[in-house]
C-alpha positions in Angstrom: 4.1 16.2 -7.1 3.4 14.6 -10.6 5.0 12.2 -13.0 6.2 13.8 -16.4 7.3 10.7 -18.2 7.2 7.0 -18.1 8.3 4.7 -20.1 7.5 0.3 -20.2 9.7 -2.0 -21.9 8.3 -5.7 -21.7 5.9 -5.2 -18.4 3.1 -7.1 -18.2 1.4 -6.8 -21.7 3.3 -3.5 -23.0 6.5 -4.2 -25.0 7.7 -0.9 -25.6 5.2 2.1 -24.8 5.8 5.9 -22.9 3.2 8.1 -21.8 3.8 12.0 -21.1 1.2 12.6 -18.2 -0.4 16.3 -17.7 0.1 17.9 -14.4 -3.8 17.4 -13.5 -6.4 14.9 -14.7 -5.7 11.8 -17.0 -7.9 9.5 -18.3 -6.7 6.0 -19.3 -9.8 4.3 -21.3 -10.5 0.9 -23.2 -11.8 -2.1 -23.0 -11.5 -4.4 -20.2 -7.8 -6.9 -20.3 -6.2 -4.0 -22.4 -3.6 -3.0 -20.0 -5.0 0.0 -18.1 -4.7 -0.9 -14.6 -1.2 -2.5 -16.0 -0.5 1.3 -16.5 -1.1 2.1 -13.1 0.8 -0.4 -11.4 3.6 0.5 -13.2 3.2 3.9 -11.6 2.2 2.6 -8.2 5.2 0.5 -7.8 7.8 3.7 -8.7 6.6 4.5 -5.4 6.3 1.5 -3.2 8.8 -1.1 -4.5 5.8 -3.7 -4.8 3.4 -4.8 -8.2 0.2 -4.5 -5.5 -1.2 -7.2 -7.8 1.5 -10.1 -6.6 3.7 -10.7 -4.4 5.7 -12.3 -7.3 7.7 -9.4 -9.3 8.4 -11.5 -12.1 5.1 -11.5 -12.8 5.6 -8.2 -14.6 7.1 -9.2 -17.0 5.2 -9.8 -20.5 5.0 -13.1 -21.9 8.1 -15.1 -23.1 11.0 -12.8 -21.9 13.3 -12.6 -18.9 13.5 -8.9 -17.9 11.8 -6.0 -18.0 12.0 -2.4 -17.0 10.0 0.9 -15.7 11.1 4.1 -15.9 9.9 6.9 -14.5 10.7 11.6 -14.8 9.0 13.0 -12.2 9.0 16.1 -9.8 8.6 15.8 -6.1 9.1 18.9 -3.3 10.1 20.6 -6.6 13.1 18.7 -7.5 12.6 16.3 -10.3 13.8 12.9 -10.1 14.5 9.5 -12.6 13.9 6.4 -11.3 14.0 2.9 -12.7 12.9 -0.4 -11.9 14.2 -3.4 -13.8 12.6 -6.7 -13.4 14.2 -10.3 -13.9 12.8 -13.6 -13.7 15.7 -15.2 -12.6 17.2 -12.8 -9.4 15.8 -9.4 -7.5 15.1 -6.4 -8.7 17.4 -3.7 -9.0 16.3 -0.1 -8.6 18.5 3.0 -9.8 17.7 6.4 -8.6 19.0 9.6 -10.7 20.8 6.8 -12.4 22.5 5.2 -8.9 21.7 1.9 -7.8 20.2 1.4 -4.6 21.4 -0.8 -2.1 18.0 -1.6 -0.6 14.3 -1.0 -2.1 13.4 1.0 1.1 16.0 3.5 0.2 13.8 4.2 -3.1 10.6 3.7 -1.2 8.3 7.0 -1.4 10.3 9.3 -3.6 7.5 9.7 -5.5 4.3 9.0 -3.2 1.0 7.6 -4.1 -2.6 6.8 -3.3 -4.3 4.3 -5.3 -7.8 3.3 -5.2 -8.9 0.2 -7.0 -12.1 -1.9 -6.9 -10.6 -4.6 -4.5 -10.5 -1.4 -1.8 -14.1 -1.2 -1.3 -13.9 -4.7 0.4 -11.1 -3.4 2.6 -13.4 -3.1 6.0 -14.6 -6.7 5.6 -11.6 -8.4 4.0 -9.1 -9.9 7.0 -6.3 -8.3 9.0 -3.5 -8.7 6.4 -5.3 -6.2 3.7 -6.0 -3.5 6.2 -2.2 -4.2 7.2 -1.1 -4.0 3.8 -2.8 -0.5 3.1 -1.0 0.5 6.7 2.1 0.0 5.4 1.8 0.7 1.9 1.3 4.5 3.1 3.8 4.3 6.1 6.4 2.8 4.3 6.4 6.1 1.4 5.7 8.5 4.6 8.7 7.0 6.7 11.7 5.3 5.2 12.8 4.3 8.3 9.5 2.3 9.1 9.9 0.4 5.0 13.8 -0.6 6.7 12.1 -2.1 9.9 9.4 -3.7 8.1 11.6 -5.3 5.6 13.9 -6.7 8.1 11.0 -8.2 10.2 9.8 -9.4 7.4 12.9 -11.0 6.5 13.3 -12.2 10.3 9.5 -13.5 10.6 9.9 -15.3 7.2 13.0 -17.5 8.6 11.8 -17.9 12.2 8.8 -19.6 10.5 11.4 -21.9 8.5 12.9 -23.0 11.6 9.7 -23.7 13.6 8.3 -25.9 9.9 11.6 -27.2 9.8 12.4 -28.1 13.7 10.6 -31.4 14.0 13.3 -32.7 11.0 16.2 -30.8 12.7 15.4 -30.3 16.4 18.5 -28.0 16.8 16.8 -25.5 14.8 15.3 -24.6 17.7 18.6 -23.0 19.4 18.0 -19.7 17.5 14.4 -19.7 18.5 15.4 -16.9 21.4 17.4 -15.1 18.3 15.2 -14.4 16.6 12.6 -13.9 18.6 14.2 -11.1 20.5 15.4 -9.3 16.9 11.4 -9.6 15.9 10.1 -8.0 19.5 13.0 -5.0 18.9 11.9 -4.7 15.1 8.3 -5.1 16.5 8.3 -2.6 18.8 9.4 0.3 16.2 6.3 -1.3 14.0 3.7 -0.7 16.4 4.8 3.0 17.2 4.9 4.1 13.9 1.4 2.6 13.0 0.2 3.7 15.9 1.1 7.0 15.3 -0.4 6.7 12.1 -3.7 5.5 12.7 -4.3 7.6 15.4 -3.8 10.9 12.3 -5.6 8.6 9.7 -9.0 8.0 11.8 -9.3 11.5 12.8 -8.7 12.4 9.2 -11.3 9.8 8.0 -13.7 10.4 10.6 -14.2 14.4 9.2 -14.2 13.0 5.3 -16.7 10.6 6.6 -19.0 13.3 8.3 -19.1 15.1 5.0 -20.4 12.0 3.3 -22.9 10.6 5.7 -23.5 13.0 8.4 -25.2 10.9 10.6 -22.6 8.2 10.6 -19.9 8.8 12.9 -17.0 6.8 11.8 -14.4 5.4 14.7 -12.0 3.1 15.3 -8.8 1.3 17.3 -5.4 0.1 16.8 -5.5 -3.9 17.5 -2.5 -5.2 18.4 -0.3 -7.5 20.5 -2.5 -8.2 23.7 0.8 -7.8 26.6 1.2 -3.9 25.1 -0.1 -1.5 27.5 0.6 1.5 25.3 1.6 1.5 21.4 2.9 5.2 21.9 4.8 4.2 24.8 8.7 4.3 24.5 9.9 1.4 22.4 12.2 0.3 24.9 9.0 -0.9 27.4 6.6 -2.2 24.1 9.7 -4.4 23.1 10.0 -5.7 26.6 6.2 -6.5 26.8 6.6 -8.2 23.1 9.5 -10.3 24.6 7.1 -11.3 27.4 4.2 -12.4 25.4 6.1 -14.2 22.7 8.1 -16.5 25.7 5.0 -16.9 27.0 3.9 -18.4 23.6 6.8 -20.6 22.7 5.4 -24.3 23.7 2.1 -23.1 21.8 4.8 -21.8 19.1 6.8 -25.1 18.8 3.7 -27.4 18.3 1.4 -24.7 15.9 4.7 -24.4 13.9 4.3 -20.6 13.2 4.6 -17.3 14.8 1.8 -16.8 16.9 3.4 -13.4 18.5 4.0 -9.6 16.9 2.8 -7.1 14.9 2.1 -9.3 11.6 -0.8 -10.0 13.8 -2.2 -6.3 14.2 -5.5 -5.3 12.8 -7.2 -1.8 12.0 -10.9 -2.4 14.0 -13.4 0.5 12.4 -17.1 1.3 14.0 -20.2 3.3 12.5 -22.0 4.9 15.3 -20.3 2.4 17.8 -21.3 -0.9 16.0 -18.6 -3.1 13.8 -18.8 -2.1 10.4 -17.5 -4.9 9.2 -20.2 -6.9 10.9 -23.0 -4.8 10.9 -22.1 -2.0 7.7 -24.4 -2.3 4.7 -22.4 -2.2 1.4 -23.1 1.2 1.2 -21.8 2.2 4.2 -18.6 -0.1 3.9 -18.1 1.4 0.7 -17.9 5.4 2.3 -15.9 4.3 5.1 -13.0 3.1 2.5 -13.8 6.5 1.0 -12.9 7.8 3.6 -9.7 6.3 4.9 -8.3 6.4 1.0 -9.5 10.1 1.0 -8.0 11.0 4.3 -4.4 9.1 3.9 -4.2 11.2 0.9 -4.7 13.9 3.3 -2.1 12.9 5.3 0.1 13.0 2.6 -0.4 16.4 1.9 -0.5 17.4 5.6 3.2 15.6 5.9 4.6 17.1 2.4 2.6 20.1 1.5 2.1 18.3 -2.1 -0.6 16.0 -2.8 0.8 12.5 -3.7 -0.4 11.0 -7.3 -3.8 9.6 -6.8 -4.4 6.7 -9.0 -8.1 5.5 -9.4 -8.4 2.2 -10.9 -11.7 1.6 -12.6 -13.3 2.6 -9.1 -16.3 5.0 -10.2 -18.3 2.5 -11.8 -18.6 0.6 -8.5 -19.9 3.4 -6.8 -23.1 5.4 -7.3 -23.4 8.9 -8.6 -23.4 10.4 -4.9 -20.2 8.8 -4.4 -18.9 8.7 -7.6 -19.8 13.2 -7.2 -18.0 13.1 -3.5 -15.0 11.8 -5.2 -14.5 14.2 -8.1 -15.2 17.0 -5.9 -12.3 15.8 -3.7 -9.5 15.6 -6.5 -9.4 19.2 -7.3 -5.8 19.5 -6.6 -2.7 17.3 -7.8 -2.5 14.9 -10.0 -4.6 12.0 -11.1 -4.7 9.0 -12.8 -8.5 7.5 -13.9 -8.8 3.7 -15.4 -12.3 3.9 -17.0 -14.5 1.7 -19.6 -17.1 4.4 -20.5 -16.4 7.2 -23.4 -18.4 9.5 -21.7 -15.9 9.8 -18.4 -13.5 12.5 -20.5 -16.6 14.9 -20.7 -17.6 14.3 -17.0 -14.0 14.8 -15.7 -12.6 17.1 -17.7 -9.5 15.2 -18.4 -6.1 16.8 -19.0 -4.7 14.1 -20.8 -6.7 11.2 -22.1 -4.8 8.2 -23.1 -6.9 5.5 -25.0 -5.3 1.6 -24.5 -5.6 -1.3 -26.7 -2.9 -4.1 -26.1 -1.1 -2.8 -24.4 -0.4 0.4 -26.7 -1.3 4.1 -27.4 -4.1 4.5 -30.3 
């Protein structure tokens, strides 16, 4: 898997700008606020829908205009594939595949699959629940596109449930659908929960053997932390969604007065150990920093375990946070597929043998 093309037409600060990628290693150097991680967004969200910088899509676009667009030539299972995003401030973004629209962003979803790595990952094990849920599903939701359509609906489901518990004490009828939509969230909820845990059970024994080959003498577990009422998060979905539905109705007078959703899988955490102790709690920044390693390193594992292809790796300005064992354990690890490297230092196109080396300033090609 590897992109061939991609052109940028007024996202973030590029107003018109296209790259031809090699197969293997680019590097993408400059100074800092020149638009290299920009680059790799752009490239990340061909595969996940998402900028993984906001939340806010119309943040993409550069300064002073209303729309903007990304696309993207690029072979996957050995088929090659055109996809476009285009990006308005004003409504939703609409995504054409091979040059057909798409109904729903999940349908596009993990085409064309990626791993990124960015400096904000090395704080994954001590940041809260929602980042280690985020980097959950931005992998799940490219490895199953029937996991991105129940996520998006519960999403969608959570996101007004919320709005009529805010917005009951004004409107007290509101609270009618309450049962509604608390039953479509514990049958959405229960698909969640198998999938991820599923998923995690691969990804830590995955990690753990990365791990081992990085600190031998730090065993690297973990567990699957979710709704308190499920027995069994491999169990048939039929009997999770039943003990969902038990614990949310058990919730709903602590519900109605905390105004929020206190029940389901938006909850769920990823809990990781070093030789039995919290790493979050007790991990030096060393340590934290290999056990990230790790689970980037073994979900992109995963990826090729699922496809036979490695996904695109995309390493934003990472290996000047770590130190030169690290920094070593990485390289040695990227052998195959393609990558793209964000980097300051001039030196870093000697030391990885770059393909293609692309140097940024403004947002353009010099």
């Amino acid at each position: 898997m590897h992109i061939n093309t991609l052109e940028l037409h007024n996202f973030r600060n590029y107003e018109q700008e296209s790259f031809v990628f090699d197969p293997s290693v680019n590097l993408i150097c400059g100074e800092n606020g020149q638009g290299k991680t920009n680059l790799l967004e752009a490239v990340a969200a061909c595969s996940t829908m998402q900028l993984f910088r906001t939340a806010q899509k119309k943040e993409g676009l550069r300064f002073g205009t209303d729309s903007s667009r990304i696309l993207a030539e690029f072979n996957a299972q050995n088929r090659d594939f055109q996809l476009e995003l285009r990006l308005f401030r004003t409504k939703s973004m609409e995504i054409f595949k091979n040059g057909v629209r798409q109904k729903r962003q999940s349908d596009a979803a993990g085409v064309l699959k990626t791993v990124l790595f960015c400096p904000d990952d090395l704080l994954l094990i001590r940041q809260g629940a929602s980042a280690r849920r985020r980097f959950l599903d931005t992998a799940l939701c490219q490895l199953r596109p029937n996991y991105a359509r129940f996520l998006e609906e519960y999403s969608r489901t959570h996101e007004h449930k919320t709005r009529i518990l805010r917005d009951a004490e004004q409107k007290p009828a509101l609270l009618d659908l309450w049962e509604d939509f608390s039953l479509r969230m514990a049958k959405l909820g229960a698909q969640i929960i198998r999938y991820r845990a599923y998923y995690i059970k691969k990804l830590l024994a995955a990690a753990a053997l990365v791990q081992s080959d990085i600190a031998p003498h730090e065993a690297l577990t973990g567990a699957y932390k979710t709704v308190s009422t499920v027995t069994d998060p491999f169990a048939p979905a039929a009997q999770i969604e039943q003990e969902l539905i038990s614990h949310v109705f058990s919730h709903k007078t602590a519900e109605i007065a905390g105004k929020s959703c206190l029940s389901g899988p938006h909850k769920d955490d990823l809990l990781l150990d070093l030789n039995g102790r919290s790493a979050a709690a007790f991990g030096s920044q060393g340590q934290v920093r290999t056990c990230t390693l790790s689970l980037k390193l073994a979900e992109r594992e995963l990826f090729f375990d699922e496809d036979g292809e490695y996904p695109v790796l995309l390493l934003d300005d990472v290996l000047s946070e770590l130190d030169r064992r690290r920094q070593d354990f990485v390289l040695n690890r990227i052998g195959d597929g393609q990558v793209l490297i964000t980097c300051c230092e001039d030196e870093a196109a000697e030391k990885l043998h770059a393909g293609g080396i692309f140097p940024i300033q403004n947002g353009k090609k010099y």
